[in-house]
C-alpha positions in Angstrom: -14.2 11.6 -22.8 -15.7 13.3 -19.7 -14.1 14.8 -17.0 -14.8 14.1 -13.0 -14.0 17.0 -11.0 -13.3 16.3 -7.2 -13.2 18.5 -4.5 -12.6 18.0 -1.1 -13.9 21.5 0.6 -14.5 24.6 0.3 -12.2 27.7 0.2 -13.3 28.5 3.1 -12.6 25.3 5.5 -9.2 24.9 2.9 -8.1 28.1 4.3 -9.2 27.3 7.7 -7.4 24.4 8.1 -4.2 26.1 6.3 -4.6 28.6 8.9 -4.7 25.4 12.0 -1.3 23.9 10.4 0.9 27.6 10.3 -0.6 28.0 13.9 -0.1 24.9 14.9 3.9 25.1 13.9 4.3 28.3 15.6 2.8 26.6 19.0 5.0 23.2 18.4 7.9 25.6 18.0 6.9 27.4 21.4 6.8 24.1 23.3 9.9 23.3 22.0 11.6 26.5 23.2 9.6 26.5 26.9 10.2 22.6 27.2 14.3 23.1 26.5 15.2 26.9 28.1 12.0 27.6 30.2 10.8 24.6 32.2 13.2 24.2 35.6 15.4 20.6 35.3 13.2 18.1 37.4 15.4 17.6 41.0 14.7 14.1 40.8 15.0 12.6 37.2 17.1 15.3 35.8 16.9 16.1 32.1 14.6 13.0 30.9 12.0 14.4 32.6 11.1 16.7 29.7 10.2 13.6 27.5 6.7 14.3 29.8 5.9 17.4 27.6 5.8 15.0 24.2 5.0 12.1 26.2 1.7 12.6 28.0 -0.2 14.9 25.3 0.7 12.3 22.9 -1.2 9.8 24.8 -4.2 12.4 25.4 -3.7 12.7 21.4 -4.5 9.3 20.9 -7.0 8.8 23.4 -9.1 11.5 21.7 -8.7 10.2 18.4 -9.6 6.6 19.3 -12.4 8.4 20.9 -13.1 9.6 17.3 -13.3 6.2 16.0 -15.8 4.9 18.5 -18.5 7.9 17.5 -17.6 7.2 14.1 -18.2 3.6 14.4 -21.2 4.2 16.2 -22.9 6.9 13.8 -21.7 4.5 10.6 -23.4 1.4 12.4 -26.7 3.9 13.1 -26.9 5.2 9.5 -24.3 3.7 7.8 -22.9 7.0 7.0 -19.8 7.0 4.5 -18.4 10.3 6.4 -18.4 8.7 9.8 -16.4 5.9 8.7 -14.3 8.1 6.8 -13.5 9.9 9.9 -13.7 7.0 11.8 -10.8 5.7 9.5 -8.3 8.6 9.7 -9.0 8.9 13.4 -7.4 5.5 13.7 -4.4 6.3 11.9 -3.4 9.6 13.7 -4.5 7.2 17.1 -2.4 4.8 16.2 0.3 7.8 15.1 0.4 9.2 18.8 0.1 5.8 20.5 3.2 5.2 18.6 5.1 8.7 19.9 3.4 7.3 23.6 5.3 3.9 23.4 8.6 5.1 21.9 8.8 8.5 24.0 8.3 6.3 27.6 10.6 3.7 26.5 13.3 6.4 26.3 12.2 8.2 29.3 12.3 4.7 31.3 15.7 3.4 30.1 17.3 6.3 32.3 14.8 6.4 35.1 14.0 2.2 35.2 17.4 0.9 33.8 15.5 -0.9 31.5 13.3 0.4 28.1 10.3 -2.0 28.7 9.0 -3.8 31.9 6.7 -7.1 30.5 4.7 -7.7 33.8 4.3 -3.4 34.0 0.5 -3.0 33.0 0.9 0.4 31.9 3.1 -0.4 29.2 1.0 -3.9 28.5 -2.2 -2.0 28.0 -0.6 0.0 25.8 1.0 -2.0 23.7 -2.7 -3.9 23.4 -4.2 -0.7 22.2 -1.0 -0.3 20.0 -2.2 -4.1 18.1 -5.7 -3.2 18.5 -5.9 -0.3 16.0 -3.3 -1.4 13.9 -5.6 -4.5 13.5 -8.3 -2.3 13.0 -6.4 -0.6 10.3 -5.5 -4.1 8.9 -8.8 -5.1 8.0 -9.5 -2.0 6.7 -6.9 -2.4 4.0 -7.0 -5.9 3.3 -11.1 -6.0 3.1 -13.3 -5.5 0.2 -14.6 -1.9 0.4 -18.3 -2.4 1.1 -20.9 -2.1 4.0 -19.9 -5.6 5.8 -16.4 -4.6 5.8 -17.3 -0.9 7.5 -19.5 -2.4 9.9 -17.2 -5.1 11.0 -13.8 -2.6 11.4 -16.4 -0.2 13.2 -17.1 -3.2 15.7 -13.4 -3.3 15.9 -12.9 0.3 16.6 -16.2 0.5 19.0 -14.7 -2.2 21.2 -11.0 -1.8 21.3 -12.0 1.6 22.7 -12.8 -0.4 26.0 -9.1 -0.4 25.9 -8.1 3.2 26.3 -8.7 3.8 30.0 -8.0 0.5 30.8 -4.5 2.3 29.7 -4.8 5.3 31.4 -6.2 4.1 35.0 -4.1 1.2 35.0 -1.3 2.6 37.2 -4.3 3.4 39.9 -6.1 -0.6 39.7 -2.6 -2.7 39.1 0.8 -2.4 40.8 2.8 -0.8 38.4 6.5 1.0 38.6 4.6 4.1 36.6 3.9 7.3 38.9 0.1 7.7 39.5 -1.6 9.8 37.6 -2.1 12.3 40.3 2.1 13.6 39.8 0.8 14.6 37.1 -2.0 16.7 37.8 -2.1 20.2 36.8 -1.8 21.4 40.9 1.2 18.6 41.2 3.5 20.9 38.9 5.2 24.4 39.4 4.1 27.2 37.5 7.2 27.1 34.3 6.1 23.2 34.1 2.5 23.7 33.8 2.5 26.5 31.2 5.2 24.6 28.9 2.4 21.4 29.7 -0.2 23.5 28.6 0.9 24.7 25.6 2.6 21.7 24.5 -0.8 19.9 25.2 -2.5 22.7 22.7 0.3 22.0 20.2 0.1 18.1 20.4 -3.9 18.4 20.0 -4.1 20.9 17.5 -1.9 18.6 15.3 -4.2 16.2 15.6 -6.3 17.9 14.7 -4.9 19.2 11.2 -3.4 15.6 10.8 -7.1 14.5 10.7 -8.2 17.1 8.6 -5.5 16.9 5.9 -6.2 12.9 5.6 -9.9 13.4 5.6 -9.2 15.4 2.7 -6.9 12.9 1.0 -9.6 9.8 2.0 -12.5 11.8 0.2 -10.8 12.3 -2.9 -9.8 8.5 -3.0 -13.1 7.4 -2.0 -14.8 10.2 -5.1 -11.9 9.1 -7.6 -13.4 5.6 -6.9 -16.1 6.5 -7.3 -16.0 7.8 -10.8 -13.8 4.9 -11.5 -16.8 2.7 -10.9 -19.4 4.5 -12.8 
């Protein structure tokens, strides 16, 4: 009986990307410390206030990757490239991942603040929870649909236009009346010096893990899609 060997990458990009995950732990472990012993207590909200450093790069997280799964889409569509909707696919699960973190993180954050952990007529959290169905959907059809071209270019429709989606999201607070702060309080020039580092490298941290989260399930959706592969031969 033959053997298949499968390999996902090189030794090279393996240690590269071993290298991203160790680095990226030592920055999520700085975040942590700056967010809890460095950053000043906000006057206003008091300690909740430090959700913001998980909250808002998790939602930059997941705008990114959903970004991801529009290029994807749009490449697999072009050339019907099997890596694009690879990436396209994994991108959609870390998006939907961090829009997850987004949702759950500013429900806690408002139950203090608000006196309540969900507004329904609040577009902010509407939109999001929208975007929340959207890519879970996407992901639906992914797993319930026979593997084939029709089925990538249909979830790559899916992913292309629930896109339109994201900054409905983010520049809903400045189109719609909305109980959210605009985005400007939280501008990079809006915050004092110990708040914008511990912002900053949180926002590194959140990004680069992201980024390793979509490498790392690349890898795993390669060797599926190769195991498959010699499956079917």
């Amino acid at each position: 009986m033959a053997t298949t060997q499968v390999s996902t990458l090189t030794p090279a990009r393996a240690d590269l990307l071993r290298i991203a995950a160790i680095l990226d732990a030592l920055l999520l472990l700085a975040a942590a410390g700056l967010a809890v012993f460095y950053a000043p207590v906000d006057s206003v909200q008091g300690l909740v206030q430090k959700i913001f450093y998980l909250h808002v790069p998790s939602a930059i997280a997941a705008y990114a990757a959903f970004a991801v799964v529009l290029v994807g889409g749009l490449v697999f569509l072009w050339n019907e490239s099997p890596a694009a909707d690879r990436l396209a696919r994994v991108a959609a699960e870390v998006g939907l991942l961090f829009t997850t973190v987004m949702l759950v993180t500013g429900s806690l954050w408002a139950r203090p603040i608000w006196g309540t952990y969900w507004v329904w007529w609040d577009p902010r959290l509407v939109s999001t929870l929208v975007l929340w169905l959207i890519y879970a959907g996407y992901l639906l059809v992914r797993r319930i649909a026979s593997p084939g071209r029709q089925a990538g270019r249909f979830a790559a429709v899916v992913g292309i236009v629930g896109f339109i989606d994201v900054p409905i999201v983010h520049f809903s607070v400045a189109w719609w009346r909305t109980i959210h702060p605009p985005i400007e309080t939280a501008a990079p020039e809006a915050l004092p010096p110990e708040m914008l580092l511990t912002f900053a490298v949180s926002m590194v941290a959140i990004l680069l893990l992201a980024a390793v989260l979509l490498g790392y399930r690349y890898r795993v959706e390669v060797l599926r899609d190769r195991f498959q592969a010699a499956l079917d031969r």
